[in-house]
C-alpha positions as CSV (number, residue, x, y, z in Angstrom):
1,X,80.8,-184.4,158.0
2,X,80.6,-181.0,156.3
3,X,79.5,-182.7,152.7
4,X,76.9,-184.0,154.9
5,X,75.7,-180.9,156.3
6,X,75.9,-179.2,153.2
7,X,73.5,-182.4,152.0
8,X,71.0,-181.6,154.6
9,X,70.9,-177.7,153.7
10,X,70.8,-178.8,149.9
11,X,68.2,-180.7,149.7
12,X,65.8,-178.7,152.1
13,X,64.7,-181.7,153.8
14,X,63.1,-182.5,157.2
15,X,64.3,-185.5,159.5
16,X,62.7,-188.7,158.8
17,X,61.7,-189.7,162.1
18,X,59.2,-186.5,162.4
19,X,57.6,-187.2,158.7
20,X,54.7,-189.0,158.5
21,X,54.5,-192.9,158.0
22,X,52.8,-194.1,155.2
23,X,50.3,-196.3,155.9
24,X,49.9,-199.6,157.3
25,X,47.7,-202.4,155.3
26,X,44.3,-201.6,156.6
27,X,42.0,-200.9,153.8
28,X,39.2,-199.8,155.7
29,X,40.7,-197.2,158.1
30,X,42.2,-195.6,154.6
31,X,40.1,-192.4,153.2
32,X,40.4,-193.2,149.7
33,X,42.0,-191.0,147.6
34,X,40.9,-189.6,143.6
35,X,42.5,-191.6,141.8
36,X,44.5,-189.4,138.2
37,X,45.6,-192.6,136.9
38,X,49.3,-191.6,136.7
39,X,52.5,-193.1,138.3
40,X,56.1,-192.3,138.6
41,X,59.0,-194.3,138.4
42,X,62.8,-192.8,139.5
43,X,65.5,-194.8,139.7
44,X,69.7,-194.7,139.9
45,X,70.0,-191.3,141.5
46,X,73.6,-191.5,142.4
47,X,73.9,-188.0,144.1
48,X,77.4,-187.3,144.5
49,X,78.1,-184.8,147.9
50,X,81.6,-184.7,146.3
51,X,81.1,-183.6,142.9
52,X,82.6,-179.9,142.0
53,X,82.2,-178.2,138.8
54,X,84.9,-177.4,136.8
55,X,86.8,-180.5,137.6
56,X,88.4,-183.1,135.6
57,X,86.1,-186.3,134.6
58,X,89.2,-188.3,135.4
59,X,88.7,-187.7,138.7
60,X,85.7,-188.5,138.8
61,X,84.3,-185.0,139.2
62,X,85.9,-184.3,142.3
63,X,89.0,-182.4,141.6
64,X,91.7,-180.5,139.6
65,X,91.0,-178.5,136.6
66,X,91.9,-180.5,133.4
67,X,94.1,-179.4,130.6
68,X,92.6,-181.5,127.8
69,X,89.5,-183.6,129.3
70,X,85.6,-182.0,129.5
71,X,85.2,-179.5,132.6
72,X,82.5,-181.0,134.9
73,X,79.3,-179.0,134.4
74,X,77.6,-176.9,137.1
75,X,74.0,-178.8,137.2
76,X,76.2,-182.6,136.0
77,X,78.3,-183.8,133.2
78,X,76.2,-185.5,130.6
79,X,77.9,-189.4,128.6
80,X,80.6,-189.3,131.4
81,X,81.6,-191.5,134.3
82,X,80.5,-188.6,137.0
83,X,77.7,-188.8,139.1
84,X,75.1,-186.5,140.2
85,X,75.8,-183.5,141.7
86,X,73.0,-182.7,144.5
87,X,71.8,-179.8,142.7
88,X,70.7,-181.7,140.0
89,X,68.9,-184.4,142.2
90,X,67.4,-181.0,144.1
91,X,66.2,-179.5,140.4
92,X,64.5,-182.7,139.5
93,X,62.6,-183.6,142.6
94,X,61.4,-179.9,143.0
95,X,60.6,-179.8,139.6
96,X,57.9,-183.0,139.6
97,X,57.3,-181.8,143.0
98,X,55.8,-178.4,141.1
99,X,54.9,-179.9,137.6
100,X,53.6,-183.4,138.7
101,X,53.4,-184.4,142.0
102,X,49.6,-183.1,142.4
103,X,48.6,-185.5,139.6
104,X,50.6,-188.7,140.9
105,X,48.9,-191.8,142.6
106,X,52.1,-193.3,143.7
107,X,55.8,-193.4,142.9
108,X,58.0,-196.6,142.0
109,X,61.8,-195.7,143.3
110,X,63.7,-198.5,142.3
111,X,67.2,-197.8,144.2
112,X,71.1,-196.8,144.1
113,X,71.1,-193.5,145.7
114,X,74.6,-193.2,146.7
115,X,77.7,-192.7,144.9
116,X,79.2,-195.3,142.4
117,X,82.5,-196.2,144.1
118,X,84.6,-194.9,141.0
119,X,87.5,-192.5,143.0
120,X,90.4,-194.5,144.6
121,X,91.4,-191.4,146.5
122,X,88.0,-191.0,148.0
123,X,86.1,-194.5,149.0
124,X,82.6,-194.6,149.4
125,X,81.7,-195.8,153.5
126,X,78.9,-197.2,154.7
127,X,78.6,-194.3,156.8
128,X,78.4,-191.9,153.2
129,X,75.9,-194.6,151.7
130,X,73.6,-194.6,154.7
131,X,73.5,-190.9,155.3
132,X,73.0,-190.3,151.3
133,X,70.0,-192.9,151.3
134,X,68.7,-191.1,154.8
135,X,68.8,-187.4,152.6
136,X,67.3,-188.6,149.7
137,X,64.5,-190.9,151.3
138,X,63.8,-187.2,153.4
139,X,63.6,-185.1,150.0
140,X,61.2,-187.8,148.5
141,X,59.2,-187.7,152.0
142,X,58.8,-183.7,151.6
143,X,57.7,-184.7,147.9
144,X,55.5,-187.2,147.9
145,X,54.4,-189.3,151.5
146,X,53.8,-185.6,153.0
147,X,50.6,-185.0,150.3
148,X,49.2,-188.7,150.7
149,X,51.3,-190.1,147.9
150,X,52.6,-194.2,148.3
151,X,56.4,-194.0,147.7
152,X,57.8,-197.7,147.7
153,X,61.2,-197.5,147.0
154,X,64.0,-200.7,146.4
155,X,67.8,-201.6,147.4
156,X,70.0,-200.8,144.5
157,X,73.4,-202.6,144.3
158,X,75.1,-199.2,145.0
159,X,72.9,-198.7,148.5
160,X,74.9,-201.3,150.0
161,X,78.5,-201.8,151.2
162,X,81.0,-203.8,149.8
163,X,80.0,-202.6,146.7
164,X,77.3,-205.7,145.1
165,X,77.6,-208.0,148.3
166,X,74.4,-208.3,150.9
167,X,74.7,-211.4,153.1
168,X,71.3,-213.0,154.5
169,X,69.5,-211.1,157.1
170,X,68.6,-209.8,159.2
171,X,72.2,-207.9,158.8
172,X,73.1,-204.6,159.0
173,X,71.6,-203.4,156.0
174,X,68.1,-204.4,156.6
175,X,67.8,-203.0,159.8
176,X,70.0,-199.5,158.8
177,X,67.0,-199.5,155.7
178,X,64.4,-200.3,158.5
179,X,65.0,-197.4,160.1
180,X,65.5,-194.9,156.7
181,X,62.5,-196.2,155.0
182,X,60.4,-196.6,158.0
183,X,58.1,-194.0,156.5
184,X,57.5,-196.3,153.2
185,X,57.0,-199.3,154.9
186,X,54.1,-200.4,156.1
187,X,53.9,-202.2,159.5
188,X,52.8,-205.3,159.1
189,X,55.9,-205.9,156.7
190,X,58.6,-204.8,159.0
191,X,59.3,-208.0,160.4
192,X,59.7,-209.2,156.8
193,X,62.0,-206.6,155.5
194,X,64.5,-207.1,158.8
195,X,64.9,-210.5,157.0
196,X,65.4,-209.4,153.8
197,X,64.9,-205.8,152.6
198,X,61.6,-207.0,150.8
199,X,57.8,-206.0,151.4
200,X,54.8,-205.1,149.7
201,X,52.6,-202.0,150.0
202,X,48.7,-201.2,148.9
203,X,49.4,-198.5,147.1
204,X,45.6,-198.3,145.7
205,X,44.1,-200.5,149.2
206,X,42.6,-203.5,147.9
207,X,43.1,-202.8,144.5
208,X,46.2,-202.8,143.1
209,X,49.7,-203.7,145.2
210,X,53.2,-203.1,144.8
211,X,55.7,-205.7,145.5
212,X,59.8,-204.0,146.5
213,X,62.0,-207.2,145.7
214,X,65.4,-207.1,147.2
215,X,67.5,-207.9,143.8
216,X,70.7,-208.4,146.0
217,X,69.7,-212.0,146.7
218,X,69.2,-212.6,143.1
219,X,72.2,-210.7,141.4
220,X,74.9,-213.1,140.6
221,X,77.6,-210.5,141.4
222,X,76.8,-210.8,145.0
223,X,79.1,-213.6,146.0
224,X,77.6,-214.2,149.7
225,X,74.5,-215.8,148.8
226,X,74.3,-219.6,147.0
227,X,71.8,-218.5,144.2
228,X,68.4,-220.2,144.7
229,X,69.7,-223.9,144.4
230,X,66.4,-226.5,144.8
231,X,68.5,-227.8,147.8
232,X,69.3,-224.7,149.7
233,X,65.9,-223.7,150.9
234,X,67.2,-221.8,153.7
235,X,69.2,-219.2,151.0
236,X,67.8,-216.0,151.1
237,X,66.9,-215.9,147.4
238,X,64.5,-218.8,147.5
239,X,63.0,-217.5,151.3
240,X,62.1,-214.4,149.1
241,X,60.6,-216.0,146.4
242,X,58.5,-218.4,148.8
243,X,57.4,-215.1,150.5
244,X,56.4,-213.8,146.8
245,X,54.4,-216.9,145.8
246,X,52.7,-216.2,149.2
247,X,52.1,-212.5,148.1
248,X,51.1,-213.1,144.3
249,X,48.6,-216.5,145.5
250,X,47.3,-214.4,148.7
251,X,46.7,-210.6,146.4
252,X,45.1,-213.0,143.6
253,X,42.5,-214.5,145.8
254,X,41.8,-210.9,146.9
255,X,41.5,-210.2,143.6
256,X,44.2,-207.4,143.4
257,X,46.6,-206.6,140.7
258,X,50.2,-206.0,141.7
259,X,53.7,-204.4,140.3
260,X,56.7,-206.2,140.7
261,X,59.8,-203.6,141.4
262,X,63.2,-203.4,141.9
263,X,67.0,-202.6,141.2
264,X,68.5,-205.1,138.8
265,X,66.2,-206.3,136.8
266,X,65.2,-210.4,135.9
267,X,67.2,-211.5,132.7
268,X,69.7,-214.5,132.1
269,X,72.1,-212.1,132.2
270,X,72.0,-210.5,136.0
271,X,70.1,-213.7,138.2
272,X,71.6,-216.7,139.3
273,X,70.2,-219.3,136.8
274,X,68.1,-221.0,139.6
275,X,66.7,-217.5,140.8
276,X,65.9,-216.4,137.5
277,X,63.9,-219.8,136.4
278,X,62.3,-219.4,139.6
279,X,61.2,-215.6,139.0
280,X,59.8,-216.3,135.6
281,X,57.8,-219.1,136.7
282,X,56.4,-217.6,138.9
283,X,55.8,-214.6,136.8
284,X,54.2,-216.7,134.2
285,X,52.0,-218.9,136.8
286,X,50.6,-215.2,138.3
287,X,50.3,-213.7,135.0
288,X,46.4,-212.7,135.7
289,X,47.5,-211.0,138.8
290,X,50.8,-209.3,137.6
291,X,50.8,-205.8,135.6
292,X,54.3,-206.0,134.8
293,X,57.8,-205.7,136.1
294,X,59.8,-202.7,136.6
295,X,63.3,-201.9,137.3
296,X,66.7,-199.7,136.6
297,X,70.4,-200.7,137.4
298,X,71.0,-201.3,133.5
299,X,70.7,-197.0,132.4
300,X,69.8,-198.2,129.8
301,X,66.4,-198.1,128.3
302,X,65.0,-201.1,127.0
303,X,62.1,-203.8,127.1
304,X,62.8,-207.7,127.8
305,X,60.8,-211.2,127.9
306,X,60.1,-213.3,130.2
307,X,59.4,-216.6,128.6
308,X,58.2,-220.1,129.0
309,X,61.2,-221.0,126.6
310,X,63.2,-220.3,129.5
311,X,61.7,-222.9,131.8
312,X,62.8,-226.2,129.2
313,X,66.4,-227.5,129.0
314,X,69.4,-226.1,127.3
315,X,70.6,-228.2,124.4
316,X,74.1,-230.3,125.5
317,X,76.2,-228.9,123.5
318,X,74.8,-225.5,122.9
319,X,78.0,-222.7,121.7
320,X,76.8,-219.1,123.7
321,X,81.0,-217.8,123.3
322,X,80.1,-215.9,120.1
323,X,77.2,-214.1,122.3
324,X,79.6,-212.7,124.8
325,X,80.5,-209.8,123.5
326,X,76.7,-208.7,121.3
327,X,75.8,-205.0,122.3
328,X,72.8,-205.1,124.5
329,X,70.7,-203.7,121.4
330,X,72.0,-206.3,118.9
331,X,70.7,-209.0,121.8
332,X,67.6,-207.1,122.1
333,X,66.7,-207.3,118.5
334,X,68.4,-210.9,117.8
335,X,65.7,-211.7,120.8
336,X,62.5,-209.3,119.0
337,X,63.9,-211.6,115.5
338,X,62.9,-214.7,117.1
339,X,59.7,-214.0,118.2
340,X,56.9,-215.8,115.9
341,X,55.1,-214.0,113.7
342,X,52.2,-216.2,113.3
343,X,48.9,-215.9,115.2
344,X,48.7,-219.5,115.4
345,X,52.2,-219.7,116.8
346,X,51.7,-217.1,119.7
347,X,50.3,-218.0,122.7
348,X,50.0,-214.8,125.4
349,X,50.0,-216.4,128.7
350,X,53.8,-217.7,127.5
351,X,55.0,-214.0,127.7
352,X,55.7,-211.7,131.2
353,X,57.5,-208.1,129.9
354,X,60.3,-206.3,131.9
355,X,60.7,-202.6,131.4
356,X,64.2,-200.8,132.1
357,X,63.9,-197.4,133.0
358,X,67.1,-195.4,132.7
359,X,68.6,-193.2,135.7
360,X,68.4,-189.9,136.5
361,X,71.9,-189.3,137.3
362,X,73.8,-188.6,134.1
363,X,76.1,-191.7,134.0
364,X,76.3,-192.3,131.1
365,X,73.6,-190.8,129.6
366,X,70.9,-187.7,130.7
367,X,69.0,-187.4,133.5
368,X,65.1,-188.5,133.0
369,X,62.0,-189.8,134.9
370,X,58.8,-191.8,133.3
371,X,55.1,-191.2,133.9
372,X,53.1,-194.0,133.4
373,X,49.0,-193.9,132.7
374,X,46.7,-196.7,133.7
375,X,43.1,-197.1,133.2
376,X,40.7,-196.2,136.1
377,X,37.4,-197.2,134.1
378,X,35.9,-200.3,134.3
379,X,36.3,-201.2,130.7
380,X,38.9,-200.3,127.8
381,X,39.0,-198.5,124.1
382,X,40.2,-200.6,121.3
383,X,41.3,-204.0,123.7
384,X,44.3,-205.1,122.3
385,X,44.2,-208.9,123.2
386,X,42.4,-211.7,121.7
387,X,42.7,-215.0,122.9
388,X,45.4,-217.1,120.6
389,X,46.3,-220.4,121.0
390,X,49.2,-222.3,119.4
391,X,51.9,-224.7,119.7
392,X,55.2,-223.8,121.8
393,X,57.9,-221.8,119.9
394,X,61.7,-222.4,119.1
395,X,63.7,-219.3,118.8
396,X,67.1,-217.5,119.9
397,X,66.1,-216.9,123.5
398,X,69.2,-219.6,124.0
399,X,67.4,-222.0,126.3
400,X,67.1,-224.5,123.6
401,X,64.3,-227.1,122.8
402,X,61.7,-228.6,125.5
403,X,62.6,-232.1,125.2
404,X,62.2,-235.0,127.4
405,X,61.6,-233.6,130.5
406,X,61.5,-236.4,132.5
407,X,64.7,-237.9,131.1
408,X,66.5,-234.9,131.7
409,X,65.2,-235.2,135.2
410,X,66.4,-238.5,135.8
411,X,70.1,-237.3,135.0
412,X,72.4,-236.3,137.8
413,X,73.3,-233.0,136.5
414,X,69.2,-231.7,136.2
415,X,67.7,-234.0,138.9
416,X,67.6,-231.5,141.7
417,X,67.4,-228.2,139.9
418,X,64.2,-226.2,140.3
419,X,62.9,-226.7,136.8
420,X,62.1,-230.4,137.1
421,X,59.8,-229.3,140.4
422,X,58.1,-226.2,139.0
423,X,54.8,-228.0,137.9
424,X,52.0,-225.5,139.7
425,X,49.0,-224.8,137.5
426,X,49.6,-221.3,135.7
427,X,46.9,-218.8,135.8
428,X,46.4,-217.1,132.3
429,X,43.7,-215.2,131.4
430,X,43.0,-213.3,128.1
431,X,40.6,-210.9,129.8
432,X,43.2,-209.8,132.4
433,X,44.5,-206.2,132.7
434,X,48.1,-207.1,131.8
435,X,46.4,-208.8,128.3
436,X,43.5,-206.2,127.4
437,X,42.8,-203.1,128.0
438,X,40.6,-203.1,131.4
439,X,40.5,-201.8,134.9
440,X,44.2,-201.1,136.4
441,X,45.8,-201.7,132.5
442,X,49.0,-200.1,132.1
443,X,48.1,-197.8,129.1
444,X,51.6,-195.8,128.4
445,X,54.4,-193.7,129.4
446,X,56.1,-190.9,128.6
447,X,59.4,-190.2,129.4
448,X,61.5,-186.8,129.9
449,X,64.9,-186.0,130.0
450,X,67.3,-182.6,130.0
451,X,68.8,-182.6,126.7
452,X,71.2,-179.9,127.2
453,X,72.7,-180.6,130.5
454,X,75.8,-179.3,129.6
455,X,74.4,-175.9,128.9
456,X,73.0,-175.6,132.3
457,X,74.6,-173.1,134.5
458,X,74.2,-170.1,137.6
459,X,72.0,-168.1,135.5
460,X,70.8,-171.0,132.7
461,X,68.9,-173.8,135.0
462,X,68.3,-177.5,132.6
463,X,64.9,-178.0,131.4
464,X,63.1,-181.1,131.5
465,X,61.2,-182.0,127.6
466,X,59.4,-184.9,126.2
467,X,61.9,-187.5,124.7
468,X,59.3,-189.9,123.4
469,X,56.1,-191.5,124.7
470,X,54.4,-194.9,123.8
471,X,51.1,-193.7,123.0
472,X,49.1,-193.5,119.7
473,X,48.5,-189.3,119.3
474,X,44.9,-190.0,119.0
475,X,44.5,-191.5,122.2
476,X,46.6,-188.6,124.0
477,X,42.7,-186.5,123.4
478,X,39.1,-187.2,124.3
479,X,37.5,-189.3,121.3
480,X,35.1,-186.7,120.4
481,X,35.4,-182.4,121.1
482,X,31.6,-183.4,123.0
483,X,31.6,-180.9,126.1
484,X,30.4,-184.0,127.9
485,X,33.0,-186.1,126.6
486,X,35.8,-184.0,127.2
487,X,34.5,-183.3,130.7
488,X,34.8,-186.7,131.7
489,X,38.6,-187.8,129.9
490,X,41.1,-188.1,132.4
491,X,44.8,-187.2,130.6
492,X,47.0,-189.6,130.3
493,X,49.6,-186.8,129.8
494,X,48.4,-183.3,130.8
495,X,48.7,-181.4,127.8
496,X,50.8,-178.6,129.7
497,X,53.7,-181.8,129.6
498,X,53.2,-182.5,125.9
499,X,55.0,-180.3,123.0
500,X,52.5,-178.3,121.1
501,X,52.5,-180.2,118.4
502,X,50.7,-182.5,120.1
503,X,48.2,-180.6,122.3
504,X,46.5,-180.6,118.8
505,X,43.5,-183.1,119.1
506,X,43.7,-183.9,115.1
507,X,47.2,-185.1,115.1
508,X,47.8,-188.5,113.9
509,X,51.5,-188.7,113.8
510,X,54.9,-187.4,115.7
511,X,58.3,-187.8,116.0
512,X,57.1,-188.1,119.8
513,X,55.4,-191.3,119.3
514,X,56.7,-193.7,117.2
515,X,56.0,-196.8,118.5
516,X,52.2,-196.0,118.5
517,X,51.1,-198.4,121.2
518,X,47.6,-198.6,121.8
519,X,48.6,-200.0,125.5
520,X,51.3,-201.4,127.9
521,X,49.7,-204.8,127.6
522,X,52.0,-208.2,126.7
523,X,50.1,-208.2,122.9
524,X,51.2,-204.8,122.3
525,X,54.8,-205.4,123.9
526,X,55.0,-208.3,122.3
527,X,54.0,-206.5,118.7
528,X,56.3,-203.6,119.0
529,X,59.0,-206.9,119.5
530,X,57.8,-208.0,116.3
531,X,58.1,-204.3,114.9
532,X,61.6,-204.2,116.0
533,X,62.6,-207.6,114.8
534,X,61.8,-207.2,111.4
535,X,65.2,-206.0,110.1
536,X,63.7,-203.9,107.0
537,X,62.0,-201.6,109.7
538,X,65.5,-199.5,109.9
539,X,63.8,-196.4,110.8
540,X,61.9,-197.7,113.7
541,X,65.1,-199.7,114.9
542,X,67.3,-196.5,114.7
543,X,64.8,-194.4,117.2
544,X,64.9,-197.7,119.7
545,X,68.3,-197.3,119.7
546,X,68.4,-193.8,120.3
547,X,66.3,-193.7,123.2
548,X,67.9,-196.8,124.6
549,X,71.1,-194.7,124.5
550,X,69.6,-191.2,124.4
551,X,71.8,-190.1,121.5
552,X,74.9,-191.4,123.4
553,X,76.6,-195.4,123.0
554,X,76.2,-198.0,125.0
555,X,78.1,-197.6,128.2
C-alpha cells in the first residue's frame, strides 16, 4: 500500500472521478477545435512501483546490489529485462506535456501499463495492475483530456490478470476498465465496452474516428476464448468483429475515416487463424475508410502486411518448421522479398499496412514515443498513388496459391471455416486518403527516444532526441521562403523538435531520414517494402534494423 501511495505522490495526479469526461458522440454540441495536424502514439509503459536503483537486473530491479551483473540505473536500465521505474514514466509524460502536448489533436495509447510479471518473489495482483492502470490513466488525464485532447487508450496483455487470459464479458476486467477509463470513453459506448473492453471515439467529430480493439479476444495465448471459429458466433472474438463491421460500414456511410488501435497487433503470428482471416478481410473490404492500423506489444519497431494472399488456401503439404526459429527482421525482409516489383503485378486495394510502435519502458530497448503528421488540406503535394491494376501475386507470405475455392469448400476440413463465407464486396478506392495524399492522409512520423538512459542520474535528467523520421527533408519546410507561403504551412515537425541540421530549408539529405517517404500511404509502404527487399540495398537494410532494435538485438 505504500508503493501505491508513493505512486500517487509520483506521478502528481488528480483522482479520476473528479477529471473531466471526454466527450460523448455528439458532433454538434462539440466546439470544434484548431486542428495542428499531429498525433501521438504511447504504448507498453510498464511502470514498475518496485523498481530500486542500484539493484541487481537478476532481480528484476527490485533488490540486492550485484557483484558482477549491471547496477539498475536511477531514471531505468536500458537492453535489460527491468521495467520502468515511475520516474521515468513521470519524465516522459511531463516532458510531451511541456514540448508537445499544445500541438497534439489526439493521442493513441495502445496498453500494458503494469508491471511484466517477471519476479517470483514479488507477483504481480490484480489489485497492483488495477491501481497502476488507475495512476497512469490519471497522469495522461492531467496531460491530455484536461486541455481538450481525445485520449483513447487499449487493453494490453499485461493490464489483465492471469497474465494473457481475459474470459468473455462482461467480467471483471471490463467493468474494473469501465470505471478507470470512464474519462476516455464516451457514453454511448459503455454498454459495449462492459461486453468487451472495445469502443470507438470521434476524435475529429464527424471526421475522422478511432476504433480501441480489445486484442485479448484475438491473441492466441489467451486460452479462455475459442478463436473466431465460423461456428462459434457467440465467442467474443467474432461478437467484436461483427460490432467492427458495424463500425467501419456505419463511419463509411458517414463518410469518416477511422484508425484501427490496439495492443497486439494483427499478424499470423499473434491471432487465432480464424480471427486473423477475419480482421484482414475486413480490413481489406474497408480499405477506403481505414487510415491504417496501429499497435505495440511486439517493442519492436517494424511495418507488416495485411494481404489478400492471406485470405486463399494454404497448400496441403506446405513445410513452415524451417520458419520457426527466422529473427523477426529476417521474416520481415523474406516478406518485403516477395513483394512484386512490377506495376502490372501490384494491385493497391490488395494491401492494408500495420505499424509497430516500440514501448517506452526500456525492456529491451530505450524508451520512445512517435508523432505522427496528417494532412488537414483538402488536397495533397506530390500524390503518391496511381491507380494499378494487375493479376494476383504468389509470394512467401506462406498462405500458398488461390486455388479452387469451391473445392476446397466442399472438403470437411475447410467447409465451415470463415474463408469460404467471406464474399462481401470490398471497397477500394485509388483516390482514398490511405492511397493518395488527400484530406486526413497519414503523411509521416518521427520518432524519439533517450539514447543515453544509462547516463541519466540526480543531477543528469535523460533527454529525449530525434532517432529517425519518415519524411523526405524537403517536405519537413514550406515549398517556397514566400512570406505568404510560409505563413500558411502547418509543420509537420516543429522545427524546435528537429536537429539543426535539419531546421535548414535547403537540405535534401540526412542520416535522420532515410527512408524518404513522401507519405504514410499503402504505395509508399508498400515501396519502402520493395526498398527493403531488394537484398543489394545493405545500407538501407542495416538502418531498418537498427531502429527496429534501436542499436540493441532482438529480444
Amino acid at each position: 500500500m505504500l508503493a501505491f501511495k508513493a505512486l500517487v505522490l509520483a506521478l502528481g495526479i488528480v483522482e479520476v472521478s473528479s477529471s473531466p469526461a471526454q466527450a460523448p458522440l455528439q458532433a454538434a454540441t462539440i466546439k470544434p477545435r484548431k486542428l495542428h495536424g499531429r498525433f501521438l502514439q504511447l504504448t507498453d509503459m510498464h511502470p514498475d512501483p518496485h523498481y530500486t536503483p542500484g539493484s541487481s537486473q537478476t532481480s528484476a530491479c527490485h533488490r540486492k546490489k550485484p557483484k558482477h551483473d549491471t547496477r539498475a540505473g536511477y531514471y531505468g536500465t536500458p537492453f535489460s529485462e527491468c521495467d520502468a521505474p515511475l520516474r521515468l514514466i513521470n519524465f516522459t509524460l511531463d516532458f510531451i506535456d511541456k514540448k508537445w502536448a499544445a500541438g497534439l489533436d489526439f493521442v493513441i495509447w495502445t496498453g500494458d501499463n503494469a508491471r511484466h510479471d517477471d519476479d517470483p518473489k514479488l507477483p504481480r495482483t490484480t489489485d497492483e495492475i488495477y491501481q497502476l492502470n488507475r495512476e497512469v490513466a490519471s497522469k495522461m488525464i492531467d496531460v491530455f483530456l484536461s486541455k481538450g485532447i481525445p485520449v483513447v487508450p487499449s487493453l494490453g496483455n499485461n493490464d489483465v490478470w492471469p497474465h494473457n487470459i481475459m474470459t468473455p464479458g462482461p467480467n471483471s476486467i471490463t467493468n474494473q476498465f469501465s470505471l478507470i477509463w470512464e474519462s476516455f470513453i464516451p457514453f454511448p459506448n459503455l454498454q459495449v465496452f462492459h461486453r468487451g473492453a472495445y469502443y470507438s471515439v470521434e476524435v475529429i467529430p464527424g471526421e475522422v474516428a478511432v476504433i480501441s480493439l480489445n486484442t485479448m479476444y484475438f491473441y492466441d495465448s489467451n486460452k479462455a476464448v475459442a478463436g473466431c471459429p465460423f461456428k462459434g458466433r457467440d465467442d467474443p472474438g467474432n461478437l467484436q468483429l461483427d460490432w467492427l463491421e458495424v463500425q467501419l460500414r456505419s463511419y463509411r456511410n458517414r463518410g469518416m475515416q477511422v484508425w484501427l488501435s490496439g495492443h497486439v497487433p494483427p499478424t499470423p503470428g499473434n491471432y487465432f487463424p480464424e480471427c486473423y482471416v477475419r480482421y484482414v478481410e475486413l480490413s481489406l473490404r474497408f480499405q477506403d475508410t481505414i487510415l491504417g492500423h496501429l499497435f505495440g506489444h511486439m517493442n519492436a519497431d517494424h511495418f507488416s502486411f495485411l494481404e489478400a494472399i492471406d485470405l486463399q488456401f494454404l497448400p496441403e503439404n506446405q513445410d513452415r518448421s524451417r520458419f520457426e526459429r527466422e529473427e523477426l527482421y529476417e521474416t520481415l525482409l523474406r516478406e518485403y522479398s516477395a513483394l512484386p516489383t512490377s506495376s502490372k503485378e501490384l494491385d493497391f486495394g490488395d494491401y492494408g499496412v500495420v505499424n509497430v510502435s516500440p514501448p517506452v519502458v526500456p525492456n529491451p530497448y530505450l524508451p520512445s514515443f512517435r508523432v505522427f503528421s496528417y494532412n488537414t488540406t483538402s488536397s495533397g503535394v506530390g500524390t503518391s498513388a496511381k491507380k494499378k491494376k494487375g493479376s494476383k501475386r504468389k509470394h512467401g507470405h506462406r498462405r500458398g496459391d488461390h486455388g479452387n475455392k469451391d473445392s476446397h469448400c466442399a472438403k470437411e476440413e475447410y467447409k465451415n471455416t470463415w474463408k469460404c463465407y467471406l464474399n462481401e464486396t470490398w471497397y477500394s478506392d485509388p483516390d482514398s486518403p490511405s492511397r493518395s495524399n488527400t484530406r486526413w492522409t497519414p503523411l509521416g512520423y518521427a520518432q524519439f527516444y533517450i539514447p543515453s538512459l544509462e547516463t541519466a542520474n540526480k543531477t543528469h535528467r535523460p533527454r529525449f532526441k530525434l532517432e529517425y523520421l519518415t519524411y523526405v527533408p524537403e517536405l519537413l519546410h514550406p515549398p517556397s521562403t514566400n512570406a505568404d507561403s510560409i505563413r500558411g504551412f502547418q509543420y509537420p515537425i516543429p522545427l524546435e523538435h528537429l536537429p539543426r541540421s535539419l531546421r535548414n530549408s535547403n537540405v535534401t539529405w540526412s542520416k535522420y531520414a532515410p527512408y524518404r517517404m513522401a507519405d504514410l500511404t499503402i504505395p509508399s509502404w508498400v515501396g519502402l517494402a520493395q526498398k527493403l527487399g531488394d537484398s543489394k540495398d545493405t545500407k538501407l537494410r542495416k538502418r531498418f534494423r537498427k531502429y527496429m532494435y534501436m542499436g540493441g538485438e532482438e529480444g
